[in-house]
N, C-alpha and C positions, 0 to 999 in steps of 0.2 A: 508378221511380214519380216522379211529376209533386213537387216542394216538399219541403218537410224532412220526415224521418219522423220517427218518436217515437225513444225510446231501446230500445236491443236489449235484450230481455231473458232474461236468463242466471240458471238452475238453476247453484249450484257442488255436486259432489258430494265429498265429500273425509271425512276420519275418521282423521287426523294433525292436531291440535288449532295444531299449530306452525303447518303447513302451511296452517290454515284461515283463521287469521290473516294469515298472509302473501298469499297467493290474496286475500284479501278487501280487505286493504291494496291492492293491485296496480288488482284491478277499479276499486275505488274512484275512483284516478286518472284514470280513463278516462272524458270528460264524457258519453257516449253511452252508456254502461251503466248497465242496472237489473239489482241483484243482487236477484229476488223470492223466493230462499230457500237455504239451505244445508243438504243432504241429508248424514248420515253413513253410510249405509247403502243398499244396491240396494235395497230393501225399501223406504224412504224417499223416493229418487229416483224409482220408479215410480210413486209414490203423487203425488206433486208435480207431475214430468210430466203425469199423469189429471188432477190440477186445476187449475194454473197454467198449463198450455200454454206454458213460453217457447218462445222459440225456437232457444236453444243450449244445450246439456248439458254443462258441465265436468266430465267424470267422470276419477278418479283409478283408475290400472290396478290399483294394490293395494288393495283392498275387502276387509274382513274377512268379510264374507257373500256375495259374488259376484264373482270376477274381473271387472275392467274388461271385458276384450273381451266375455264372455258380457252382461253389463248392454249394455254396445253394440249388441250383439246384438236385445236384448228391445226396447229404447227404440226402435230404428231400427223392429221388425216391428209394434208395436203401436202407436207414436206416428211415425209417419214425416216429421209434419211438422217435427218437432223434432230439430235436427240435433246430431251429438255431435263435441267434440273431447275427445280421449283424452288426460291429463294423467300423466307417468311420470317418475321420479328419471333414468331414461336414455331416450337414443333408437337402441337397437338396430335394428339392420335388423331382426330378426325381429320385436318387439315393433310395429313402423310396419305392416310389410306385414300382421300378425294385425288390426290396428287398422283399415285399409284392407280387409280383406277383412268384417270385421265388419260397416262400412258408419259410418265413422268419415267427416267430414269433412275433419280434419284430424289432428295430433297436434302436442304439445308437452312443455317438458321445466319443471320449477318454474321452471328460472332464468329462465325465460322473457323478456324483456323488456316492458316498457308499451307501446312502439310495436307489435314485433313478436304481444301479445296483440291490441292494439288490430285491429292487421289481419285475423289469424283468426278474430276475432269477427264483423268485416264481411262478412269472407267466409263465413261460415256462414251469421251471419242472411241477405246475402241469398237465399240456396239457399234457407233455410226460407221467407222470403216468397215465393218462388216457386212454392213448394211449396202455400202455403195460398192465391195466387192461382188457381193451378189445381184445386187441391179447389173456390175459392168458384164461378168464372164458369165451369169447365169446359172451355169450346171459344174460350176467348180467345186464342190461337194461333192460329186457324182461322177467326177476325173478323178478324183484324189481317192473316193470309195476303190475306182477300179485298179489304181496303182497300187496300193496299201494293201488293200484288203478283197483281192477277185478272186481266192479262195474261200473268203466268208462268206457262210450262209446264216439263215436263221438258229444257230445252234446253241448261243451263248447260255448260259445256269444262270436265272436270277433265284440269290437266297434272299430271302429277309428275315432278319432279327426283330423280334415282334415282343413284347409283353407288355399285359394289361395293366402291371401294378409299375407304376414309376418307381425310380429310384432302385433299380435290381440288377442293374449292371449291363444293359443291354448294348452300349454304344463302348465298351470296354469289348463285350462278347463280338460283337461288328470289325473291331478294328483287326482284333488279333485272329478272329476267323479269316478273315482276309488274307493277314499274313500265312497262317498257317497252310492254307490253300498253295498260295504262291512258292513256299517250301516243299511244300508235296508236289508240286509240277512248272517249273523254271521257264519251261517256256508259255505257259498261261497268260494271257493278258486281262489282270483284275483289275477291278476299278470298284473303288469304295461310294457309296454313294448316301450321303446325309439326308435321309426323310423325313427329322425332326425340323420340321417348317419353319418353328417359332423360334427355338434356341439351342436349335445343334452346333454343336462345338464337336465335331469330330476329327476336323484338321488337325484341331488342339492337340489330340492325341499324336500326330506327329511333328508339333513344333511347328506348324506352316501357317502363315494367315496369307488371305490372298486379297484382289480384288473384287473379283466377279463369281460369281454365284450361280446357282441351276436358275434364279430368277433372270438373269440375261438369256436364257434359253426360249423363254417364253414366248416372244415375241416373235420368234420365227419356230414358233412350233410344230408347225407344218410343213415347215423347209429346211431342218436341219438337215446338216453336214458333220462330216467326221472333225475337218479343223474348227466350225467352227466349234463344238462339242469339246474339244481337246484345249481349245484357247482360251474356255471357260473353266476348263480344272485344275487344281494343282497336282503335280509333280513332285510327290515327295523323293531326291533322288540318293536319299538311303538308302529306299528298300524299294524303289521303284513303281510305287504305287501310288496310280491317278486318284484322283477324289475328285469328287462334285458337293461344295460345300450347299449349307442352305444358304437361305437369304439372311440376310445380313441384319435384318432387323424384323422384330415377331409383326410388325403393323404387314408386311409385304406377303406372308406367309399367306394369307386369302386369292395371293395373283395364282397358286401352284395350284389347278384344279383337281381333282381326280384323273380326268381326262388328257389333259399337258401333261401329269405326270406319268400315266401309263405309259405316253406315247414317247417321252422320253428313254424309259424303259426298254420298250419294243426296239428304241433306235439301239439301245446298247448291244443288246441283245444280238444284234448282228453282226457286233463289232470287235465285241469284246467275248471272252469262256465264260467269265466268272463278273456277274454284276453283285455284290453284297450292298444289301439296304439296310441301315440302324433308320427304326420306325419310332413313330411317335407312341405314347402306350393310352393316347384316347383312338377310340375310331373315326376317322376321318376321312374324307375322299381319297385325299391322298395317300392313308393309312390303307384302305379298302384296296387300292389299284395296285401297290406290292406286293401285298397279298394272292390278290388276283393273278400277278401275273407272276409269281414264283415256284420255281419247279420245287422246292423246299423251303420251309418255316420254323425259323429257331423256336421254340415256342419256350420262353424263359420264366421261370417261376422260382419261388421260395420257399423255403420249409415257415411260412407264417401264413395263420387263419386266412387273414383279408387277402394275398396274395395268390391260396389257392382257390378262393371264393372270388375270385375276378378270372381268374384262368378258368374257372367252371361256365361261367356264364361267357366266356368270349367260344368255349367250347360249342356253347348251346348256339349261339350266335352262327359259327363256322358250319354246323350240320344243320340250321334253318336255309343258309346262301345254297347247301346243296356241294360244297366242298367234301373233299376224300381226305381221311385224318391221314391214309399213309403219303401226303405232303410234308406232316409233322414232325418235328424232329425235338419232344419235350425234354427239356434241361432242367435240371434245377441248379442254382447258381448261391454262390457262397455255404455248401453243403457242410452241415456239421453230421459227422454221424452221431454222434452222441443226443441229438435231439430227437424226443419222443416223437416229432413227424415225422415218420422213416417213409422211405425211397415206394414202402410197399404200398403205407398206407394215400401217399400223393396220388399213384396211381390207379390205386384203389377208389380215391375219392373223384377221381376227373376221368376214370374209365377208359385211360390213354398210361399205356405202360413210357414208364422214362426213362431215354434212350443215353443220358449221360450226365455226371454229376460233375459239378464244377466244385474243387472245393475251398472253403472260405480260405483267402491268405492273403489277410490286409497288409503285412509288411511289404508284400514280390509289389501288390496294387498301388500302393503307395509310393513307391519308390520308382516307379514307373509313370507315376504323375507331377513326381517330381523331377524327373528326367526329361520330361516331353516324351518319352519314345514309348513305345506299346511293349507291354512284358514281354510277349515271345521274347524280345530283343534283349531287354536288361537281366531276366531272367531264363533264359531259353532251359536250363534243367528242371524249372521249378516242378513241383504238382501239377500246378496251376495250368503251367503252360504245354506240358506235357498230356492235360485233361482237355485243353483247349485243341490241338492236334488229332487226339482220338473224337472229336466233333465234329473237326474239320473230314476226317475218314469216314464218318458215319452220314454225315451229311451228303459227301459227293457218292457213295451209293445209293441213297436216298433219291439222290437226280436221277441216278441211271435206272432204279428202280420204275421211276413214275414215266423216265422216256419212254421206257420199254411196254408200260402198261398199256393194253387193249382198250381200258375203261375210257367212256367220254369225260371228256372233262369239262368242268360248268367254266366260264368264264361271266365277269360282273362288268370288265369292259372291253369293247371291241373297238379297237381300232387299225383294224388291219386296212 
């Protein structure tokens, strides 16, 4: 929203009189907050909720009348524009994911820090203003689609960076294929998109951390909008390239279904030219639905045994779903020639000729990690990034190849 907003305003629920005090002490600090009541009881908080409307709920998990997560629970189904972060002595993995399935925005622990409140507070109210801007205008996604964007149709490219064997560079190959895309066509609108659930750091590669995550998306899955979509990614404005990071922490990664994230996808797809996915490298739902819905597939491997022996069997995998290999676009990444696994015999052994070699250059890698910025950038003559551009060339005919093809094509999700 356009100029400053008012202060956030946060229900504390709590009924540890220590603890009330200190929670209240903390808020306090925090110049953007309005603390409009302190609930000691689920009884309480619901009642508050119904009349004050904030728009964040500090609820504590031990309630002497109502566990946290069941209050979670109520406040999310009856008051949904008010969002809750779940307040607990620990942070168990079990306690997050109950908290997360509840329909918790966030969670945190007392110690909490002032910064670290200050952030999750942001990031909740804005979900709830987003929340109550769609309850007010209704179809304000669908005004702003037709201002922005009433030349787009369904036509967007989703690639995805895909391999079986971790640790082989695939979220390096995602970041700087993007770039190089965006170099080869200025007026393109790309958007990087993070499909490692658990502990994608993709932003990382451009120096950005944010607050909100494709896991704010979830919840209105069904009802996205271009801003809200856009108010959830960053803005890297180097190089002008949106991202949609993962979730922030691997316990949340189970909220991203296959399904949610297809339909995530489909929404890009009409938004944006160029969607690129860095994937996770087990098979996942949400691994499966990139897949599914990519007009092209990095398919990243290595000159070592285990690595082409997992890309063999994800091969066997992709012709059981009934997929068309000329989706594929096989890499092999950190290329030595000099290694007795040559280019012929990879191919030879996976039955899928490889379509581009990346080759090994840990100094350009390195130094581009320690820059924050993606090699195109630090490096733009290298090999490297010069092998990464003949990808990026191979790959966008690769699209127009499989637009053009007559063949049907299998789809795994439908959500049209």
């Amino acid at each position: 929203m356009a100029g400053e907003r008012e202060n956030i305003t946060v229900l504390l629920v709590e009924n540890v009189p220590q603890l009330i005090k200190h929670l209240q002490k903390t808020l306090g600090l925090i110049e953007t907050i309005e603390l409009v009541n302190t609930s000691m009881s689920a009884q309480e908080a619901m009642e508050a909720v119904r009349d004050l409307k904030p728009e964040v709920a500090l609820v504590e998990y031990n309630l002497a009348d109502m566990n946290g997560i069941a209050l979670t629970e109520a406040l999310r189904k009856d008051y949904p524009e008010t969002q809750v972060v779940l307040i607990s002595q620990d942070n168990y993995t079990d306690i997050v994911l109950q908290a997360v399935r509840a329909g918790a925005c966030d969670f945190i622990t007392h110690e909490v820090s002032i910064k670290e409140l200050s952030d999750v507070l942001k990031r909740a109210a804005a979900l709830a203003q987003q929340d109550r801007l769609k309850a007010q205008s209704g179809s304000i996604g669908d005004v702003f689609n037709q201002q922005q964007f009433q030349n787009k149709g369904a036509n967007g490219r989703i690639i995805s960076v895909y391999s079986p064997k971790g640790g082989v560079g695939t979220t390096t190959i995602a970041a700087n294929l993007a770039l190089a895309i965006m170099d080869m066509d200025s007026e393109a609108r790309v958007v990087l998109v993070d499909g490692s659930m658990q502990y994608g750091d993709l932003h990382l590669f451009f120096n950005e951390l944010g607050q909100l995550s494709i896991l704010d998306l979830v919840p209105r899955i069904y009802d996205l909008d271009i801003q809200l979509v856009e108010s959830v990614m960053l803005l890297n404005r180097a190089t002008g390239m949106y991202i949609l990071p993962a979730p922030p922490r691997p316990e949340f990664a189970e909220k991203i279904t296959g399904d949610a994230f297809s339909r995530i996808l489909e929404f890009m797809r009409r938004h944006y030219d160029y969607i690129i996915v860095n994937t996770d490298s087990f098979v996942s739902d949400p691994v499966l639905a990139a897949l599914d819905a990519s007009e092209a597939v990095v398919l990243v491997t290595a000159q070592q045994i285990n690595a082409i022996r997992n890309t063999r069997l994800f091969l066997d995998l992709w012709d059981a779903f009934g997929m068309m290999r000329d989706r594929l676009v096989l890499v092999i990444n950190r290329y030595d020639a000099e290694s007795p696994i040559s280019v012929e015999k990879v191919g030879e052994r996976l039955k899928n000729s490889v379509a581009v070699t990346l080759p090994d250059n840990p100094e350009v890698t390195q130094r581009s990690d320690a820059l924050g910025q993606p090699l195109l950038r630090v490096s733009k003559n290298s090999a490297l990034a010069q092998a990464i551009t003949s990808l990026a060339e191979n790959v966008r005919k690769r699209c127009i190849a499989v637009e053009r093809s007559d063949q049907p094509r299998m789809r795994l999700f439908n959500v049209a």
